[in-house]
C-alpha positions as CSV (number, residue, x, y, z in Angstrom):
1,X,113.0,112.3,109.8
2,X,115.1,110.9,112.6
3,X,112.4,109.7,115.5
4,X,112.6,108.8,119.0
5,X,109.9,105.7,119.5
6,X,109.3,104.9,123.5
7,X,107.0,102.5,123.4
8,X,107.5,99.5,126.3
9,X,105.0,96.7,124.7
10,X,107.3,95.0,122.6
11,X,104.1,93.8,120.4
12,X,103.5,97.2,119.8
13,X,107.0,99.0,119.1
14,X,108.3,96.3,116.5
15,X,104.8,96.9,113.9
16,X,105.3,100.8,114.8
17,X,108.9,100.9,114.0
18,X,108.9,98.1,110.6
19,X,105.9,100.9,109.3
20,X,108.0,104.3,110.1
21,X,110.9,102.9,108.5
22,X,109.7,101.5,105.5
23,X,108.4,105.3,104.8
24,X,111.9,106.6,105.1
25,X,112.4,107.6,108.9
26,X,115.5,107.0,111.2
27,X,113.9,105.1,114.1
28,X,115.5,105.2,117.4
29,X,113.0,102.6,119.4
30,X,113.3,102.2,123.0
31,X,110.9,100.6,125.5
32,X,112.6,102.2,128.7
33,X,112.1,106.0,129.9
34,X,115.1,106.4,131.2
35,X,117.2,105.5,128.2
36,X,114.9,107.3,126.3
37,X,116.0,110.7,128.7
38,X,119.5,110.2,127.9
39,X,118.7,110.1,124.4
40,X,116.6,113.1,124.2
41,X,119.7,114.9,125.9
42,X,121.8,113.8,123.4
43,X,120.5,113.7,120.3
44,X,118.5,115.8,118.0
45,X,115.0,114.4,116.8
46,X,112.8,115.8,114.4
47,X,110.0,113.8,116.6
48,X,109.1,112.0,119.7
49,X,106.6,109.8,119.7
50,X,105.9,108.9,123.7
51,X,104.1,106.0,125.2
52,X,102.0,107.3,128.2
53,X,102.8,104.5,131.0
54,X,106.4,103.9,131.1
55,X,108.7,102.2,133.4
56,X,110.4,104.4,135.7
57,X,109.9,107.9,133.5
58,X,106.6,108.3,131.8
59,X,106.1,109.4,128.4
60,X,103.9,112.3,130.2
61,X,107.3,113.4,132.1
62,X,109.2,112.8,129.3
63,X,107.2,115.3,127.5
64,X,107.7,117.8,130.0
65,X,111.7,117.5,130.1
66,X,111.5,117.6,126.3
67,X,109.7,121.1,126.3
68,X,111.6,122.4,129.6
69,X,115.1,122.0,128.0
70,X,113.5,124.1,124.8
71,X,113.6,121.8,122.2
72,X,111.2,122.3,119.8
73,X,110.6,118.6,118.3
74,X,106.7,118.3,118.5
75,X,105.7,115.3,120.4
76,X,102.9,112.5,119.9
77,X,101.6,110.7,122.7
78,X,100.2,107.2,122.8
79,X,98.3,106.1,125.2
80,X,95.1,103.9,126.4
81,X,93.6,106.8,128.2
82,X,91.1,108.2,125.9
83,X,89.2,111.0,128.5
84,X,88.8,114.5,127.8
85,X,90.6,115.3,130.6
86,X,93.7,113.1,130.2
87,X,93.8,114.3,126.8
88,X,93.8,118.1,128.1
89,X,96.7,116.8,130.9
90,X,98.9,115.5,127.9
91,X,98.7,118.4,125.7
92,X,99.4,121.2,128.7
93,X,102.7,119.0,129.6
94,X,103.6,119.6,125.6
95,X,101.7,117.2,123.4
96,X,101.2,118.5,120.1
97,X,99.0,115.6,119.1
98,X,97.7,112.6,120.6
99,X,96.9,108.8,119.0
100,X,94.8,106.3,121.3
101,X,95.6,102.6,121.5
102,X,95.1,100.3,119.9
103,X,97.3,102.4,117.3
104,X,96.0,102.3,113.4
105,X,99.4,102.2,111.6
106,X,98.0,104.3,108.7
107,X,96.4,107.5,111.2
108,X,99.9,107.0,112.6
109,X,101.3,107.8,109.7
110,X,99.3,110.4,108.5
111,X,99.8,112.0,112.0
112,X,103.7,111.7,111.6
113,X,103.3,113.4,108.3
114,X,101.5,116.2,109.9
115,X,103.7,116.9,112.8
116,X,106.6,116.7,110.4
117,X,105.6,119.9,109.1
118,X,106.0,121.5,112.6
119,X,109.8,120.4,112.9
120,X,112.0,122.9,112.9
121,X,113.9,120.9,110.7
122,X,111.4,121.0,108.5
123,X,112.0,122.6,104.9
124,X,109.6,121.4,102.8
125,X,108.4,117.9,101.0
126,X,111.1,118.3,98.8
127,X,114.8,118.6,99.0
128,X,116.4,120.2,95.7
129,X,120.3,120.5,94.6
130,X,120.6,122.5,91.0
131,X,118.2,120.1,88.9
132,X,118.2,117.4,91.4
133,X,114.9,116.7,93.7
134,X,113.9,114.3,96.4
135,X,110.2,113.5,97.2
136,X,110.3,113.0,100.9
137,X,106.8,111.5,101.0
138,X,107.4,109.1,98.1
139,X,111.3,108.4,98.5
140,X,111.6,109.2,94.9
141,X,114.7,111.4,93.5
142,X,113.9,113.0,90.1
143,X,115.8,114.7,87.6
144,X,114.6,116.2,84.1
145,X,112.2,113.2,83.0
146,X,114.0,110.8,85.2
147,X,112.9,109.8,88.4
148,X,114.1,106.6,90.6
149,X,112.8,104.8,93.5
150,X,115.3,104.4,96.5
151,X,115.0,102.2,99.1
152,X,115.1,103.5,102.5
153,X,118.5,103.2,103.5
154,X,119.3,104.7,100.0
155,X,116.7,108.2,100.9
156,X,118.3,108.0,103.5
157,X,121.3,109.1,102.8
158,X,120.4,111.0,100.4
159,X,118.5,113.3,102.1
160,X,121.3,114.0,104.3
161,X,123.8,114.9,101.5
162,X,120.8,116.9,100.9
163,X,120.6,118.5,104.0
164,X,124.4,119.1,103.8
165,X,125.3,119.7,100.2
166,X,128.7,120.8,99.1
167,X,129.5,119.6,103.1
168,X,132.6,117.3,103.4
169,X,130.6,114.6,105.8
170,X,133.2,112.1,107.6
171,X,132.3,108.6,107.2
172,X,131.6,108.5,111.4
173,X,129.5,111.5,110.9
174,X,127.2,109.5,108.5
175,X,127.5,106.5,110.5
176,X,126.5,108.3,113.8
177,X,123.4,109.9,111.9
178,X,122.2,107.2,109.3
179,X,122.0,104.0,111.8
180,X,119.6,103.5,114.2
181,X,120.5,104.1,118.1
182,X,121.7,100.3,119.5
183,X,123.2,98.9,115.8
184,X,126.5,97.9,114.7
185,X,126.9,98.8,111.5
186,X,129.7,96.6,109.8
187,X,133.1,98.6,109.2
188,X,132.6,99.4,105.3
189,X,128.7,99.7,106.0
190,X,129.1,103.3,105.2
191,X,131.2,102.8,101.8
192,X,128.7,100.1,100.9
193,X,125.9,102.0,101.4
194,X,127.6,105.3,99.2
195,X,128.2,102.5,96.3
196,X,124.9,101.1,96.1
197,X,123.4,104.8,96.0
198,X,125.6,105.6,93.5
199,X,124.4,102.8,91.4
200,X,121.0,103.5,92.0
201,X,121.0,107.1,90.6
202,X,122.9,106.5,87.7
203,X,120.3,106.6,85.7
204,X,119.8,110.0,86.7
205,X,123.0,110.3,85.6
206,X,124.5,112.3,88.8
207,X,126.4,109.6,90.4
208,X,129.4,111.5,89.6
209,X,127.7,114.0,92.1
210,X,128.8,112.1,95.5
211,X,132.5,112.3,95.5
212,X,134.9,110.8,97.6
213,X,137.2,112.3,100.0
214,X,139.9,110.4,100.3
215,X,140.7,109.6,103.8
216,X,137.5,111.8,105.2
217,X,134.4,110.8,104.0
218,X,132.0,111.9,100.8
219,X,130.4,115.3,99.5
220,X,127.4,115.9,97.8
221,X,128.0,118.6,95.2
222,X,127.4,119.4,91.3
223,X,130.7,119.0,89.6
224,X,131.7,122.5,88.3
């Protein structure tokens, strides 16, 4: 999942963001709520996780915006306030779920899971092309007997070939959507990245799978 992290204690957004993408998800971590406004205008996220108190925009009026422009992303709030009746405030502004501080990395997790199933990206735990599956709770990709362990960068991208097989995806298009908001990727980070996936599924022997367009970008298909 691609998430949008406001979260303005930098002691607290590095842990957050080293645990969500060591599971597989596209972090976008900001600690400002008006950077994180643009953002949510311009791109899509499967979730936003929202820091209560927030310089200049709050998390609270953030999830507000969110739900008034009719996005349907659900939304996490964390925050210190732990009443019933800031609780009931945050979810009538749009909370689907709320996580107070200190956070637990591993309820935060479990809640990210959870929520993930709301998305209306969401198609299931498992992404499949002919005989091909990925695991998108274990990061594995399987085939017959087979099975391999990608690293996160590798799921990755896979999972967007997934998400677009048979697709002709340019090689800004994956840059845009596989790197986190704020990095500079090298130039040949994208070619890199497509060779070292390659080698990685060979032993399930589709490799062959990802072609190359020359000049364009890559396609995930099954040869005919």
């Amino acid at each position: 999942m691609r998430i949008l992290l406001v979260e303005d204690d930098k002691e607290q957004i590095e842990p957050l963001i080293t645990a969500l993408s060591q599971v597989g998800h596209l972090v976008d971590g900001v600690s400002d709520g008006e950077i994180a406004r643009w953002l949510m205008g311009d791109k899509d996220y499967d979730l936003l996780i929202l820091d209560w108190m927030l310089p200049k925009v709050s998390g609270l009026d953030l999830c507000k915006l969110h739900r008034l422009s009719g996005k349907g992303a659900p939304v996490l709030m964390l925050t210190a306030r732990d009443t019933t009746f800031d609780k009931v405030t945050g979810l009538d502004a749009g909370a689907d779920d709320y996580l107070v501080k200190p956070v637990d990395v591993i309820e935060l997790l479990a809640r990210v899971r959870a929520l993930g199933r709301r998305s209306p990206l969401w198609i299931g735990d498992v992404l499949t092309l002919g005989d091909l599956s990925l695991d998108l709770t274990t990061m594995t990709a399987h085939r017959g007997h087979a099975k391999v362990t990608l690293t996160s960068r590798e799921f990755q991208l896979l999972e967007y070939f997934l998400r677009h097989p048979r697709q002709v995806l340019t090689r800004d298009q994956l840059e845009v959507n596989l790197w986190e908001w704020g990095s500079q990727p090298e130039s040949n980070a994208v070619t890199t990245q497509v060779r070292r996936l390659r080698q990685r599924l060979e032993p399930l022997g589709i490799a062959p799978w990802i072609e190359t367009v020359y000049g364009v970008g890559y396609r995930l298909r099954i040869p005919e």
